[in-house]
C-alpha positions in Angstrom: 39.9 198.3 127.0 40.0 200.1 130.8 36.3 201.4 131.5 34.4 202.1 134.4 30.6 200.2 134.7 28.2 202.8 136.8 25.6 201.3 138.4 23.7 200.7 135.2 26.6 198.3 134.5 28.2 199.2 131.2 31.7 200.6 131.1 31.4 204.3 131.2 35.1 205.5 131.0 38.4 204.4 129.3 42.4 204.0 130.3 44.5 205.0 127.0 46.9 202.4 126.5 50.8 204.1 127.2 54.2 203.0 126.7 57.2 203.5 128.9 59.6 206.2 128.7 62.7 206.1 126.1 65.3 207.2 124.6 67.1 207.2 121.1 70.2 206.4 120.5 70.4 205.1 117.1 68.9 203.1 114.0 65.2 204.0 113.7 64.0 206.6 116.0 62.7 205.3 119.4 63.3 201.9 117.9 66.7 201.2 120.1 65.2 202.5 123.3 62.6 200.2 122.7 64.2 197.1 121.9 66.3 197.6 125.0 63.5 197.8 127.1 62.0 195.0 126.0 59.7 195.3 123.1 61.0 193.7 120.4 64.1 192.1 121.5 62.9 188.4 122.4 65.4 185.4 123.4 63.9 183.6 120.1 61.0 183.9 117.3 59.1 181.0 116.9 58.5 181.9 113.4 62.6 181.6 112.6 63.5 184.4 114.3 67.2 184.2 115.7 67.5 184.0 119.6 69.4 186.7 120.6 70.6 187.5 124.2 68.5 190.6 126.1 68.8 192.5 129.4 65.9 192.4 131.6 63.6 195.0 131.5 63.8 196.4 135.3 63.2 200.2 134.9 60.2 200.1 132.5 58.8 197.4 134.5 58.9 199.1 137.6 57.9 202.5 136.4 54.4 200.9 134.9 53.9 198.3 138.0 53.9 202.1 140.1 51.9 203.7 137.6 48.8 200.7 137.8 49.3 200.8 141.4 49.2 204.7 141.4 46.1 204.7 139.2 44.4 201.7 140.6 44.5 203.7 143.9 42.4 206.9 142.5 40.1 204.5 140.4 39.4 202.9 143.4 38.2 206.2 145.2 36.5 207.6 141.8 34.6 204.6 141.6 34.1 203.8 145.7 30.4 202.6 146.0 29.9 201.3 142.1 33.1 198.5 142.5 34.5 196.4 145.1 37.1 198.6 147.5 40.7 197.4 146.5 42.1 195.2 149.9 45.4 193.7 149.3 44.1 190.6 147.1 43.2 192.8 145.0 46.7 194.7 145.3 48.6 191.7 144.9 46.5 191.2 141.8 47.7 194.3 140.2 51.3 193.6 141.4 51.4 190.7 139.7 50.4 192.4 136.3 52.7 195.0 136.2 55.8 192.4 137.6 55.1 189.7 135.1 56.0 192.0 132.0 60.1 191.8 133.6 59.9 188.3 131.8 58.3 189.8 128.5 60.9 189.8 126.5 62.6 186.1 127.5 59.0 184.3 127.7 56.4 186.7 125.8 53.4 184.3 125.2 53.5 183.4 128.9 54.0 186.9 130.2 50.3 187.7 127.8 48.6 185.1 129.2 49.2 185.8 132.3 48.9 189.3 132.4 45.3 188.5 130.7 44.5 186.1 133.5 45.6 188.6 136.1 43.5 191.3 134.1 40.1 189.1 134.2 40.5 187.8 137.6 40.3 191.7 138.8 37.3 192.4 136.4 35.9 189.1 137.3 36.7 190.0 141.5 34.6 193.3 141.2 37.8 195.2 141.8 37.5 199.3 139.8 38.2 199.4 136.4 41.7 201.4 135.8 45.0 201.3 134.0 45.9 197.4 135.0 44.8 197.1 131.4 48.2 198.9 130.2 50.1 195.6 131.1 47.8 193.4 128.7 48.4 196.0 125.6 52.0 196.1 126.7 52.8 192.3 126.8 50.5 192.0 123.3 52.8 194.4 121.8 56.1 192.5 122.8 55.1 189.5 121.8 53.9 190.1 118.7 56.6 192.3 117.9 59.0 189.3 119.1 57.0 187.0 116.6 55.3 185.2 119.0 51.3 186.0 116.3 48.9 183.6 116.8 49.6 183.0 120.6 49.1 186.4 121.3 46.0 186.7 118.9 44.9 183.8 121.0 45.3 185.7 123.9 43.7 188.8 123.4 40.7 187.2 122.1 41.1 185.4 125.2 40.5 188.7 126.9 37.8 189.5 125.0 35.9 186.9 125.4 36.6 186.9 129.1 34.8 190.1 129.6 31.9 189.2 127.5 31.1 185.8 129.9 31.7 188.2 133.0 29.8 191.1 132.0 27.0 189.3 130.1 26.6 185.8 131.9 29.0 185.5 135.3 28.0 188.6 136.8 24.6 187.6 138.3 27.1 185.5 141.0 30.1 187.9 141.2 30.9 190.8 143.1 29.4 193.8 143.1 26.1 192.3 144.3 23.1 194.3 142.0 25.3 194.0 139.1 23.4 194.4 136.1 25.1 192.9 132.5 27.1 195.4 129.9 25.9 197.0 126.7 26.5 195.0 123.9 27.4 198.4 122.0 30.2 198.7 124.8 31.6 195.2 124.3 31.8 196.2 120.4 34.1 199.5 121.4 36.2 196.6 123.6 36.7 194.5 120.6 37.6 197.5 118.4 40.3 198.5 121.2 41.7 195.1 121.1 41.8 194.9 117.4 43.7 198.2 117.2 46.2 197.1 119.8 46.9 194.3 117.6 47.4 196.1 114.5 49.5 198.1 115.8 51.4 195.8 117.3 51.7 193.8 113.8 52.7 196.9 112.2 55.8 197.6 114.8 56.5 194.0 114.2 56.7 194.4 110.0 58.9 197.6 110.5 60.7 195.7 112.2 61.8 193.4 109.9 61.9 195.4 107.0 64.5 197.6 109.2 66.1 194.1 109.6 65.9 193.4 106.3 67.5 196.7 105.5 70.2 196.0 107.3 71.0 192.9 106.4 71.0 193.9 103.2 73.3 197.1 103.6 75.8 194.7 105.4 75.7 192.2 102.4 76.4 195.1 99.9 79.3 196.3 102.3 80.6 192.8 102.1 79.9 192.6 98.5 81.9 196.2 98.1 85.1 194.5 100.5 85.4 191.6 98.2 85.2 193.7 95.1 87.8 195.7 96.6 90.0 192.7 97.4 89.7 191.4 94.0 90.5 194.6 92.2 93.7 195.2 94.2 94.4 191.5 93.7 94.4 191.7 90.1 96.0 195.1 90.6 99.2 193.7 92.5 98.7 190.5 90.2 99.4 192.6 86.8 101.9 194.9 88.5 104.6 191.6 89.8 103.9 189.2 87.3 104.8 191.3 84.6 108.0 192.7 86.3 108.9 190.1 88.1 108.8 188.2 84.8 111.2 190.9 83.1 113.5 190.6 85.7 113.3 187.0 85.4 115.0 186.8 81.9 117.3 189.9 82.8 118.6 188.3 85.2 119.1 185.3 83.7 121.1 187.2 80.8 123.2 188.9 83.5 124.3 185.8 84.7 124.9 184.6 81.5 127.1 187.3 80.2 128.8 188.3 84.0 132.0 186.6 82.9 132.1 186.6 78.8 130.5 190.2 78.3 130.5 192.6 81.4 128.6 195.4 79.7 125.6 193.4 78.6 125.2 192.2 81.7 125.6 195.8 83.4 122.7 196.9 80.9 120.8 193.8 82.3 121.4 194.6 85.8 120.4 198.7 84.7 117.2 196.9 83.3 116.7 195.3 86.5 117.0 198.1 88.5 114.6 200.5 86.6 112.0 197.9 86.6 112.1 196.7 90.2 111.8 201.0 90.8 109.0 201.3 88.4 107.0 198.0 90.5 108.1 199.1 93.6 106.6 203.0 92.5 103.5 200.5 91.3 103.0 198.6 94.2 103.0 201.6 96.6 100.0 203.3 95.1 98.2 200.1 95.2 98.6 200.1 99.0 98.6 203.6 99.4 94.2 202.9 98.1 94.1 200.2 101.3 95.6 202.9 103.8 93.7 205.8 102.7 90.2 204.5 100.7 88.5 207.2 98.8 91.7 209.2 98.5 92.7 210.3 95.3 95.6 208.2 93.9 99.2 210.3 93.9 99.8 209.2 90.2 97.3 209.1 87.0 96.1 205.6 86.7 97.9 204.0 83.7 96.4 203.5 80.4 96.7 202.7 76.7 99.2 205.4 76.6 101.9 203.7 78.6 101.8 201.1 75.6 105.5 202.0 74.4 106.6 201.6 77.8 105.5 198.2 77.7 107.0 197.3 74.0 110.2 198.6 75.6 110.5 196.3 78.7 109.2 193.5 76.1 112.3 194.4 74.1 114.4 194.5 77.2 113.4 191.0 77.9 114.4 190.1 74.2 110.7 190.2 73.1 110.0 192.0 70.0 106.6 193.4 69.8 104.9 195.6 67.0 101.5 198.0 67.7 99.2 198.5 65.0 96.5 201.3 65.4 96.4 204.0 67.9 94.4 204.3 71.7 91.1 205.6 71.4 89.8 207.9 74.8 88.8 206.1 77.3 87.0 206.5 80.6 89.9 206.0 83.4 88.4 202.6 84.5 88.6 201.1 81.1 92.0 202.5 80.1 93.4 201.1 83.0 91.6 197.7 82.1 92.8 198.0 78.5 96.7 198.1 79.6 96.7 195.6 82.2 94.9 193.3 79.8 98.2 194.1 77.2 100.5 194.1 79.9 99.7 190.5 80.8 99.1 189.2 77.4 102.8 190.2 76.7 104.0 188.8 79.9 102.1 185.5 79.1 104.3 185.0 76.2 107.3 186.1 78.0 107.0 183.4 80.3 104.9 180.6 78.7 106.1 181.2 74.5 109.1 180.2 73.1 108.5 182.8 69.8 110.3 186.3 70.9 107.6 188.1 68.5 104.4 189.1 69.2 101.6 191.8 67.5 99.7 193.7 69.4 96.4 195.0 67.9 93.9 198.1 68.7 91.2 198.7 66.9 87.5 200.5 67.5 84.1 200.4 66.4 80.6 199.8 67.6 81.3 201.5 70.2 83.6 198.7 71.4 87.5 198.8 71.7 89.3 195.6 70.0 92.7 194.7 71.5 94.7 191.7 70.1 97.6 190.1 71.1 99.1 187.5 68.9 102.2 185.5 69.4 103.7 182.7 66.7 104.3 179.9 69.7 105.2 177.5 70.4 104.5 177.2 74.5 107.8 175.9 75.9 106.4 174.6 79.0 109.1 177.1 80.9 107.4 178.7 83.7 108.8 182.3 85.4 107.0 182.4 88.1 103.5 183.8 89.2 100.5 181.9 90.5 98.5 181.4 86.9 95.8 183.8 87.6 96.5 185.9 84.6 93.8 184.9 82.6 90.9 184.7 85.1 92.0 188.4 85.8 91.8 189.4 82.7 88.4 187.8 82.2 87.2 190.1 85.6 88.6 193.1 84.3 86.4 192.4 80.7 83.1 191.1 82.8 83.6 194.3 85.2 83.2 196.3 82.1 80.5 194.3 80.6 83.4 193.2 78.1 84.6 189.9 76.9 87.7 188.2 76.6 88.5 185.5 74.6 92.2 183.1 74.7 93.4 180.3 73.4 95.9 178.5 70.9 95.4 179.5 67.5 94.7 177.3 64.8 98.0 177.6 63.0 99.8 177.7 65.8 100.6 180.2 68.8 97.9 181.6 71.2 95.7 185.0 70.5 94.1 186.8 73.2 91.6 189.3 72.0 89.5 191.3 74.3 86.4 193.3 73.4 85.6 196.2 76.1 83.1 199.1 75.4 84.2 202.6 75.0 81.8 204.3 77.5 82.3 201.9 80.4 83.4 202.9 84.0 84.8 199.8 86.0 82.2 198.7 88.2 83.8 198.7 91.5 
């Protein structure tokens, strides 16, 4: 809105609005740089906006304060004879401008109406047109950029209709004397510059937020992504003890038992104990080896459907006599390993909670959907082997992580079923 008025007047030359210098150091480019200067970094946002803490602005501050002084000097010899000579009110005036934008970023609507004020009290004092109007289109862009909207809208329109009652009405009794009022075309060209500086200013203001909004929401999925992490190695280390610890549970219970009446059977317990603890222990390690390398690929396969005889055998080993019917489809890793740790604790469930030492263990497909079933004849003795009772619920998040379902419960006639439905195509959604 910077213009010179010849004698005819009208403004007859513009100032281009500038920014200060800056840097980029990260997020959006030039956005950090410019937040730390003190555009867009306000104490608080009177439209919700969070107050957050801010440095003061000293170097770009002090750079534009020179630079209105600097140019304020060779207006005022370009325009010597048309305007009032600068003397040190007038100084002071423009010192004023440039040093009230150090508070821009802890009181914005202040700093913009003051900087306005400053602004029309040099038009209104005669003083040469030059780049004091930088501080006005710097302290509008803060603000709005801080949230601070309608005040600042207010201000600038402020402005505006400042210089029309000095160039159209006040003139006749202010300095320079012969002063003659403005063109109406060149007040339209002000109000078009002021408009622009506020658009401008609102879009800086909605990238802003959508880069906060982007950020915000990348930091919510990384938290999301942590906790689904957590979970998964929590049912991981879940499946892995209970069903071991479980097995080693009743071996050692046998072992004590038989110590003193039968001395082999209890070696062949202890034997039992030892391969399983191993086999956990081997189990347990390549769950934590995922926390202390992430992304790395795993030392052993995954295990699967496959590994279903291994589990039939340390059933039988804990005197628990299960039969397979139908044979393990292919399966994407993440739903094979699903598939078996879904078996795994079914048969550890009756293990520990079922007095019958049979159970049937069921795989069937079709539809494009694996069937697994696991049946026991009951009933629950009540007997507990340890664990935390989480078995269930995990099995339900490894089913709902595949878009599967699982359902358990006591049968009619007796016993308890678990039957899981997963689909055949799924990857674990982790």
């Amino acid at each position: 809105m910077d213009e010179q008025r010849g004698p005819g007047g009208g403004p007859s030359g513009w100032w281009c609005p500038g920014r200060p210098p800056r840097r980029w150091r990260h997020g959006p480019p030039g956005w950090s740089r410019w937040a730390d200067e003190g555009h867009g970094a306000p104490e608080g946002d009177d439209e919700g906006g969070a107050v957050r803490t801010s440095r003061w602005p000293w170097r770009s501050t002090a750079l534009l304060t020179a630079f209105v002084l600097l140019g304020s000097h060779f207006a005022d010899h370009a325009q010597a004879g048309e305007r009032v000579a600068l003397d040190p009110v007038g100084r002071v005036l423009l010192f004023l401008a440039g040093a009230m934008l150090l508070w821009r970023k802890r009181h914005p609507v202040p700093v913009v109406f003051g900087t306005v004020a400053a602004v029309l009290l040099h038009v209104g004092a005669g003083y040469p047109y030059g780049p004091v109007f930088l501080t006005v289109a710097v302290a509008c862009f803060s603000a709005i950029v801080s949230g601070h909207r309608h005040a600042t809208w207010a201000a600038m329109g402020t402005l505006w209709a400042g210089h029309v009652l000095i160039a159209h009405v006040l003139y006749r009794w202010l300095p320079p004397s012969g002063d003659r009022p403005a063109s109406w075309n060149q007040e339209l060209v002000i109000a078009t510059w002021v408009v622009a500086l506020v658009a401008v200013s609102e879009l800086a203001r909605t990238r802003r937020e959508q880069w906060a909004r982007e950020r915000a929401e990348r930091a919510q999925a990384a938290r999301r992504r942590a906790d689904e992490e957590r979970l998964r190695i929590a049912r991981e280390l879940h499946d892995v003890l209970a069903h071991s610890i479980s097995v080693i549970h009743v071996q050692a219970g046998v072992g004590l038992a038989l110590l003193d009446t039968d001395p082999e059977q209890a070696r062949t317990a202890l034997t039992t104990i030892k391969s399983q603890s191993k086999e956990a222990l081997g189990e347990v390690r390549q769950v934590l080896d995922t926390l202390r390398a992430p992304g790395a690929a795993p030392r052993a396969p995954a295990p699967g459907l496959d590994r279903v005889p291994e589990l039939v055998e340390q059933a039988a080993s804990a005197g628990l006599t299960v039969t397979v019917e139908g044979q393990p489809p292919e399966l994407p890793p993440g739903a094979d390993l699903a598939a078996f740790r879904i078996v795994q604790e079914a048969l550890t469930n009756v293990v520990r909670h079922s007095g019958s030492r049979v159970a049937r263990v069921r795989i069937e497909q079709g539809g494009g959907r694996l069937r697994l079933r696991i049946d026991d004849d009951g009933p629950a003795t009540g007997a507990d082997a340890g664990g935390g009772g989480n078995g269930l619920a995990g099995m339900r998040e490894r089913a709902a992580a595949l878009d599967g379902t699982i359902e358990a419960g006591p049968r009619p006639d007796g016993g308890f079923r678990v039957l899981a439905v997963l689909p055949l195509d799924a990857e674990e959604d982790r």
